[in-house]
KOLGU-690443 format. One record per atom (N, C-alpha, C): residue number from 1; residue in three letters; atom name; x, y, z. Coordinates in Angstrom, 2 decimals, padded with zeros to 5 digits. Example, Ala and Ser with C-alpha at 12.3 -4.5 7.8 and 13.67 -1.06 7.14 Angstrom:
2
node seq:1 type:ALA atom:N xx:013.19 yy:-005.69 zz:007.80
node seq:1 type:ALA atom:CA xx:012.30 yy:-004.50 zz:007.80
node seq:1 type:ALA atom:C xx:013.20 yy:-003.30 zz:007.80
node seq:2 type:SER atom:N xx:012.85 yy:-002.25 zz:007.08
node seq:2 type:SER atom:CA xx:013.67 yy:-001.06 zz:007.14
node seq:2 type:SER atom:C xx:012.90 yy:000.03 zz:007.87
# end
This chain:
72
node seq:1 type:UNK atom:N xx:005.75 yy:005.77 zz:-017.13
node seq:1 type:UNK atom:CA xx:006.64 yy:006.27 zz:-016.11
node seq:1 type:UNK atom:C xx:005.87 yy:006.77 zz:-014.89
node seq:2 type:UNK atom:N xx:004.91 yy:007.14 zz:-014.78
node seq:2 type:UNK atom:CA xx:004.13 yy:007.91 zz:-013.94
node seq:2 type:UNK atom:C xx:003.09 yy:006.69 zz:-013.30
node seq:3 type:UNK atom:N xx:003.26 yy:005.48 zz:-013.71
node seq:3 type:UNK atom:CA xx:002.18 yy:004.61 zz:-012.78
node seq:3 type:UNK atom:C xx:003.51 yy:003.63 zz:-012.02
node seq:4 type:UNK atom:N xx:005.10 yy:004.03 zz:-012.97
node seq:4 type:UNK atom:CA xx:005.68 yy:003.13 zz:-012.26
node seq:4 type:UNK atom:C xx:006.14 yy:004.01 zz:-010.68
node seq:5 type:UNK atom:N xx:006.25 yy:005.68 zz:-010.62
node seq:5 type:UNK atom:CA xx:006.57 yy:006.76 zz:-010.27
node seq:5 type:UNK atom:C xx:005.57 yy:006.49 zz:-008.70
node seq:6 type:UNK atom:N xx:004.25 yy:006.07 zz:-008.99
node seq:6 type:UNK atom:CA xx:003.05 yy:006.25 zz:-008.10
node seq:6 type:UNK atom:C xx:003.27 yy:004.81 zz:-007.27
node seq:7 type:UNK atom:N xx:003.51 yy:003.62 zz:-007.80
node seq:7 type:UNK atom:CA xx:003.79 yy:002.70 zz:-007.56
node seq:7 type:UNK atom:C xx:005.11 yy:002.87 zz:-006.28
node seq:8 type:UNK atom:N xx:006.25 yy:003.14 zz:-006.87
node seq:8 type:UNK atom:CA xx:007.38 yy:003.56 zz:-006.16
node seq:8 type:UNK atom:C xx:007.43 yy:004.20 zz:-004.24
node seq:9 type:UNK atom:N xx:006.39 yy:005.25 zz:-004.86
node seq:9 type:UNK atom:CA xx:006.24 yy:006.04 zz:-003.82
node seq:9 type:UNK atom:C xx:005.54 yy:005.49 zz:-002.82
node seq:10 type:UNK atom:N xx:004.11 yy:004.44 zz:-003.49
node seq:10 type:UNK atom:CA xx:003.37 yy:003.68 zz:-002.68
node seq:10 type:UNK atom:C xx:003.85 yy:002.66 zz:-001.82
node seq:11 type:UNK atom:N xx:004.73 yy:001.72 zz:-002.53
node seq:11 type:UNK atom:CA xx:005.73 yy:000.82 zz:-001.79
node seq:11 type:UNK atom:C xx:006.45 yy:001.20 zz:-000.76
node seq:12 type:UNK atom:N xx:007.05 yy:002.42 zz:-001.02
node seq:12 type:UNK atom:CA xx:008.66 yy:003.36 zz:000.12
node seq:12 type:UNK atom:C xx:007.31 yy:003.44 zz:001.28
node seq:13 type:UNK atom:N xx:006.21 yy:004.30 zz:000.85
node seq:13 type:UNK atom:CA xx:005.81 yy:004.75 zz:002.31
node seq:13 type:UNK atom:C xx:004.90 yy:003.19 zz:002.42
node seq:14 type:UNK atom:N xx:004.27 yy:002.52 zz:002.51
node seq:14 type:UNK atom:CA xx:003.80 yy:001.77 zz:003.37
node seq:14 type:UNK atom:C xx:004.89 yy:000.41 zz:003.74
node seq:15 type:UNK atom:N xx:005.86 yy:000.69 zz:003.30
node seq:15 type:UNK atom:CA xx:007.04 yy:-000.74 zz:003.85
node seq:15 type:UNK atom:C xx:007.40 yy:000.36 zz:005.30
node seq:16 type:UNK atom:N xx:007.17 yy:001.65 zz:004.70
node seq:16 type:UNK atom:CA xx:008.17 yy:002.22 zz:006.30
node seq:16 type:UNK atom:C xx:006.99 yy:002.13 zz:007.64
node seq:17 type:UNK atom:N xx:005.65 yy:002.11 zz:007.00
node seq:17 type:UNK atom:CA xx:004.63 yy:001.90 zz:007.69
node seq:17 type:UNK atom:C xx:004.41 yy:000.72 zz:008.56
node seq:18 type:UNK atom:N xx:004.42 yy:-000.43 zz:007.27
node seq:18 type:UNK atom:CA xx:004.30 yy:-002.06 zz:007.89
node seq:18 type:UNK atom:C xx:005.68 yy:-002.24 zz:008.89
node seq:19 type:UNK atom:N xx:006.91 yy:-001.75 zz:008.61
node seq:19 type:UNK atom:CA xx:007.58 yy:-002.13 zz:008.83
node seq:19 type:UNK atom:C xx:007.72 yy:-001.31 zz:010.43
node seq:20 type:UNK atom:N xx:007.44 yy:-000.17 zz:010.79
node seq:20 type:UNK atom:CA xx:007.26 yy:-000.10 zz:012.11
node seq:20 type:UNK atom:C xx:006.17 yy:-000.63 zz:013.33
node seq:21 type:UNK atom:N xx:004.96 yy:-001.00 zz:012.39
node seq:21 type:UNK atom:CA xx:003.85 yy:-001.78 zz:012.83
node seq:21 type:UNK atom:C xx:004.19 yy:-003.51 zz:012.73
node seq:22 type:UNK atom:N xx:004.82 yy:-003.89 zz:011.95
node seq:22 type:UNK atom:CA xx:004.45 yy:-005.43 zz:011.81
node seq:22 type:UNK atom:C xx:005.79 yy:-005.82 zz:012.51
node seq:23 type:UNK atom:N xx:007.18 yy:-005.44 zz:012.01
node seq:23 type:UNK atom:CA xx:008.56 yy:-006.08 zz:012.41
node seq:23 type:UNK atom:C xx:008.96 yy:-005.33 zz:013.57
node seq:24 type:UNK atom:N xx:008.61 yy:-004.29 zz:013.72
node seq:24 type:UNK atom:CA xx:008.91 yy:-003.78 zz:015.32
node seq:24 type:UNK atom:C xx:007.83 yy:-004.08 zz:016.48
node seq:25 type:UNK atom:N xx:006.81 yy:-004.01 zz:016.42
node seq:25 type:UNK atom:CA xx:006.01 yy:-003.87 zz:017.52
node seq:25 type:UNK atom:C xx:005.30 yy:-005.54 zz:017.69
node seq:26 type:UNK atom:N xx:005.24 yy:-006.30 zz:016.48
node seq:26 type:UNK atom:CA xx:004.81 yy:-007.58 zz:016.63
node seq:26 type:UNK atom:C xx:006.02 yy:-008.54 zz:016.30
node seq:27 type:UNK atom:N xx:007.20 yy:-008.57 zz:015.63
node seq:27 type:UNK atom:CA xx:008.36 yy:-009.24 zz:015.47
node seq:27 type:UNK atom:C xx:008.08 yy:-010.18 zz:014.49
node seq:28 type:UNK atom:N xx:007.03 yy:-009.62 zz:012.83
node seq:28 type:UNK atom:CA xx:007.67 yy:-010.24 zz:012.28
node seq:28 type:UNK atom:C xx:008.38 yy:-010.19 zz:011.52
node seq:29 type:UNK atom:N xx:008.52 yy:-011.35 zz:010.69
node seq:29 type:UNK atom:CA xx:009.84 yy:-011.12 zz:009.68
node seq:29 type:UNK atom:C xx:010.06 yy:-010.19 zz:008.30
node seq:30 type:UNK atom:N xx:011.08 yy:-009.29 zz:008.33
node seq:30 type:UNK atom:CA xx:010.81 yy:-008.44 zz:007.36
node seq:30 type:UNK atom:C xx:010.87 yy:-009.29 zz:005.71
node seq:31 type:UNK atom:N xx:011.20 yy:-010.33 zz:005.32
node seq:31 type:UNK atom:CA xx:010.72 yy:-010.44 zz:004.48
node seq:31 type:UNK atom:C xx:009.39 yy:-010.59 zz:004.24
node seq:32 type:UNK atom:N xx:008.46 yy:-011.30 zz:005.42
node seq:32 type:UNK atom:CA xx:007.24 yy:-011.07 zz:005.01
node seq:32 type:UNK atom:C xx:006.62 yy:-009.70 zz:005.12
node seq:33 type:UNK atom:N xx:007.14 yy:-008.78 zz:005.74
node seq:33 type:UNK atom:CA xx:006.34 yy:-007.30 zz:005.54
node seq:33 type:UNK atom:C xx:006.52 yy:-006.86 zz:004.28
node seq:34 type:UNK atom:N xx:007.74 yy:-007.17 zz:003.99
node seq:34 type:UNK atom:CA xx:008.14 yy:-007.00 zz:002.60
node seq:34 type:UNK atom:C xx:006.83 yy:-007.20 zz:001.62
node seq:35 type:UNK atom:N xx:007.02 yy:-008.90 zz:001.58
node seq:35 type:UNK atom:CA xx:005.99 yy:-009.42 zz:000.22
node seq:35 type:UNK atom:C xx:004.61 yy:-008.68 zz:000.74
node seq:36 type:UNK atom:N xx:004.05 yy:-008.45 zz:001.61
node seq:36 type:UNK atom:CA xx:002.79 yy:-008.04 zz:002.00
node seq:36 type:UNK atom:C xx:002.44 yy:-006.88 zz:001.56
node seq:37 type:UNK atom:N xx:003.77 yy:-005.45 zz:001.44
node seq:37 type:UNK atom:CA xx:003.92 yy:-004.68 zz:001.25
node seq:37 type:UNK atom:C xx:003.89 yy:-004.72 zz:-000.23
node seq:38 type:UNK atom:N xx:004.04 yy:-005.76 zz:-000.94
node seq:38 type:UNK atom:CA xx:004.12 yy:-005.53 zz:-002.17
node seq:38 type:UNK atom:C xx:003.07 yy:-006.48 zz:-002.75
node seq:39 type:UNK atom:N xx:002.33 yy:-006.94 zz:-001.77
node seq:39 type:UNK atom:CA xx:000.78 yy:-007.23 zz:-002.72
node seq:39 type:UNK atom:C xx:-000.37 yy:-006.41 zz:-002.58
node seq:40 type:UNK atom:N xx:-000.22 yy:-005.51 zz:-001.14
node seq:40 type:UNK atom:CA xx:-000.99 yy:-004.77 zz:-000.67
node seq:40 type:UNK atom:C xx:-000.86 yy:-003.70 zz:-002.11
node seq:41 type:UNK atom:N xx:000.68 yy:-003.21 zz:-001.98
node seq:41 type:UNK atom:CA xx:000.61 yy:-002.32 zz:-003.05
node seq:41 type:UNK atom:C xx:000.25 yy:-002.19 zz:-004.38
node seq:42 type:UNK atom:N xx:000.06 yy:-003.61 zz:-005.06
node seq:42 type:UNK atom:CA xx:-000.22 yy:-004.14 zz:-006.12
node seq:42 type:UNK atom:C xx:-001.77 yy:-003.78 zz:-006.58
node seq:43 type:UNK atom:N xx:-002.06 yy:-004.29 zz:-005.33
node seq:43 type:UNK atom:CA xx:-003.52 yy:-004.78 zz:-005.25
node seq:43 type:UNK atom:C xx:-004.38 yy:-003.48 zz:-004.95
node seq:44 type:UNK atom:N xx:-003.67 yy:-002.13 zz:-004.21
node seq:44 type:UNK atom:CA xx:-004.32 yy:-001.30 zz:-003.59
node seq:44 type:UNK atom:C xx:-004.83 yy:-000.01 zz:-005.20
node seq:45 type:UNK atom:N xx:-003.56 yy:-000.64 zz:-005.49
node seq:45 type:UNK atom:CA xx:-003.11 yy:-000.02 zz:-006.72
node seq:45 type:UNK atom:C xx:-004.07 yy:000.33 zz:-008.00
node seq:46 type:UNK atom:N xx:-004.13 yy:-000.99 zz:-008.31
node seq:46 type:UNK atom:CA xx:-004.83 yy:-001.71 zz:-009.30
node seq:46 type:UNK atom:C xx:-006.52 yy:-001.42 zz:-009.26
node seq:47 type:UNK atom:N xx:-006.96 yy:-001.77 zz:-007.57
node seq:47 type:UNK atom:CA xx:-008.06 yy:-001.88 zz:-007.56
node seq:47 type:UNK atom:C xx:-008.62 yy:-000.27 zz:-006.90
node seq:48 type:UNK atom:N xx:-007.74 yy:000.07 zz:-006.60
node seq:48 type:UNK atom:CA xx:-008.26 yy:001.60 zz:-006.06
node seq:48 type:UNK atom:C xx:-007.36 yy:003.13 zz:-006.33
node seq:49 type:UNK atom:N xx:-006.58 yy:003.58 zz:-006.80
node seq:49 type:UNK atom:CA xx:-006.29 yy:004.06 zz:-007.21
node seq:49 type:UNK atom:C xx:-006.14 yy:004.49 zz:-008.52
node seq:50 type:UNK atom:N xx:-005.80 yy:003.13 zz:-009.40
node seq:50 type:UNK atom:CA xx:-006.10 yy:003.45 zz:-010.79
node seq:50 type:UNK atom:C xx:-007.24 yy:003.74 zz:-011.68
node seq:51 type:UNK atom:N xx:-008.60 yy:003.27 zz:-010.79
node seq:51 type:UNK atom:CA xx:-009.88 yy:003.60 zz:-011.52
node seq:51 type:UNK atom:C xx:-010.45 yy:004.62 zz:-010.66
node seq:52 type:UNK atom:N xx:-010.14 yy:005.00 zz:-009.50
node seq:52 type:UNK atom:CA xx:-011.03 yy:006.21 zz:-008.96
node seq:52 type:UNK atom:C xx:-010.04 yy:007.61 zz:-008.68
node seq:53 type:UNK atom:N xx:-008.13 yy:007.42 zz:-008.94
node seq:53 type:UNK atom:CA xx:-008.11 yy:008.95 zz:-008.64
node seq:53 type:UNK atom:C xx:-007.79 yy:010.07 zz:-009.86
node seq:54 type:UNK atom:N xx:-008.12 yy:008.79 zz:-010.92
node seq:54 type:UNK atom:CA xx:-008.30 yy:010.35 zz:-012.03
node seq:54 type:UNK atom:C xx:-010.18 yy:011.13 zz:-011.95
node seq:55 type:UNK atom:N xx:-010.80 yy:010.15 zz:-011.65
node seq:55 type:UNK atom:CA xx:-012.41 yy:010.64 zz:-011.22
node seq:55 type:UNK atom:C xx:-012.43 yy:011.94 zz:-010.21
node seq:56 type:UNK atom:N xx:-011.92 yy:010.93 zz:-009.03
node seq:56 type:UNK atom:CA xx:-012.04 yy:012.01 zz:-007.90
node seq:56 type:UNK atom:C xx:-011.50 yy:012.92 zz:-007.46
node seq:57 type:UNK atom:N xx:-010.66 yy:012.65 zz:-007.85
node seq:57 type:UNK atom:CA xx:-008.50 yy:013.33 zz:-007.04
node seq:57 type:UNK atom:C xx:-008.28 yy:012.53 zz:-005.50
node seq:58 type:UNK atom:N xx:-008.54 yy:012.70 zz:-004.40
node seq:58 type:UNK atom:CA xx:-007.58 yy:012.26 zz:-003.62
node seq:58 type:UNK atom:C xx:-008.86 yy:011.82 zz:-002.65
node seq:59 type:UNK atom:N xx:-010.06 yy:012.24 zz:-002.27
node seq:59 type:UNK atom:CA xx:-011.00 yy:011.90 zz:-001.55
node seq:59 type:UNK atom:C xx:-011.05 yy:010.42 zz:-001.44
node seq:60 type:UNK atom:N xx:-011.74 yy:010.02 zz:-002.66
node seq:60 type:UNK atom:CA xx:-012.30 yy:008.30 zz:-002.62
node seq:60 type:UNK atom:C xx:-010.67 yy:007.21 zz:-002.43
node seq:61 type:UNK atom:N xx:-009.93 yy:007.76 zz:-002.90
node seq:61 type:UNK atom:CA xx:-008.71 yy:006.50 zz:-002.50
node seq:61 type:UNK atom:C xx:-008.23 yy:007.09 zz:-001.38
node seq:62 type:UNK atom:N xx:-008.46 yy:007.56 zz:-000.37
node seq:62 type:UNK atom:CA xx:-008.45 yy:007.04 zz:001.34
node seq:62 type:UNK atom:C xx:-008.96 yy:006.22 zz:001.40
node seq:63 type:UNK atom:N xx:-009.80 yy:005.29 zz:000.99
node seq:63 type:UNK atom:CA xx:-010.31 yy:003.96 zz:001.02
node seq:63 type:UNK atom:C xx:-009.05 yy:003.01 zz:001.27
node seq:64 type:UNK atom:N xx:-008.18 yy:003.46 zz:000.90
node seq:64 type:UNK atom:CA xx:-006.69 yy:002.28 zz:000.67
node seq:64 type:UNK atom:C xx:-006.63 yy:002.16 zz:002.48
node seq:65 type:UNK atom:N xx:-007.05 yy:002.84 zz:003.12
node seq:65 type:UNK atom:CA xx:-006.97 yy:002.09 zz:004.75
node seq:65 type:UNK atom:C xx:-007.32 yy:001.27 zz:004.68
node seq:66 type:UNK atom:N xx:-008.55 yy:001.11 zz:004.35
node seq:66 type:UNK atom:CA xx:-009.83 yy:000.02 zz:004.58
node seq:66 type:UNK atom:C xx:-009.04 yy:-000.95 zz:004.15
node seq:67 type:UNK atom:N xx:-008.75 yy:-001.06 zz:002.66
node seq:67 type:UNK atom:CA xx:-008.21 yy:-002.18 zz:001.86
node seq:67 type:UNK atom:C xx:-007.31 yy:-002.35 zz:002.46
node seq:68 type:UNK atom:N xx:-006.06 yy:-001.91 zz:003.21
node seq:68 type:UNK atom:CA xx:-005.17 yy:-002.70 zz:003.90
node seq:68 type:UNK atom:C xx:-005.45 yy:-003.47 zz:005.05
node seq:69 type:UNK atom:N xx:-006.46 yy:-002.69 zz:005.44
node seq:69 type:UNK atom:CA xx:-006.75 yy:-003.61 zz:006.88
node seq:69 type:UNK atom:C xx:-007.65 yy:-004.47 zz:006.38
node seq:70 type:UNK atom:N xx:-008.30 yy:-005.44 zz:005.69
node seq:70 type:UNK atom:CA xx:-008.80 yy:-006.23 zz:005.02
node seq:70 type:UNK atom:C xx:-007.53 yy:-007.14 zz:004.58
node seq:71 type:UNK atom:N xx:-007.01 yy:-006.80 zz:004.05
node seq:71 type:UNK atom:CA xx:-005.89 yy:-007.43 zz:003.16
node seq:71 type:UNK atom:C xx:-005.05 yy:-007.72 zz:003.72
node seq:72 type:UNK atom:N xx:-004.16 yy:-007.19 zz:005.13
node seq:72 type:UNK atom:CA xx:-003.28 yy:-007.92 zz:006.24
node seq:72 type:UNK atom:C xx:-004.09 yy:-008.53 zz:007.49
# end
């Protein structure tokens, strides 16, 4: 419940993110902010949050900038 909980939260805020950056200011289509939003999140997930924020707490996964801007 708690990785689907982290997941959840991750998706809501960066769709409201992409979605004022990608479909408002560049025009594209919200289904693709959508899917982007949900591989970014997948992926940000998987590869950076789940193995470094029980280590660190919250320091080392600010990295998830980096990885988005790599990843879009």
């Amino acid at each position: 419940m708690l990785h689907g909980k982290a997941m959840g939260l991750k998706f809501i805020g960066s769709l409201v993110v992409l979605y004022i950056l990608l479909c408002m200011i560049f025009g594209i289509n919200f289904i693709n902010v959508f899917l982007i939003t949900a591989l970014l999140g997948i992926i940000s997930y998987m590869l950076g949050d789940m193995p470094n924020l029980p280590r660190t707490g919250n320091t080392i996964t600010t990295a998830d900038f980096g990885q988005a801007i790599v990843l879009i």
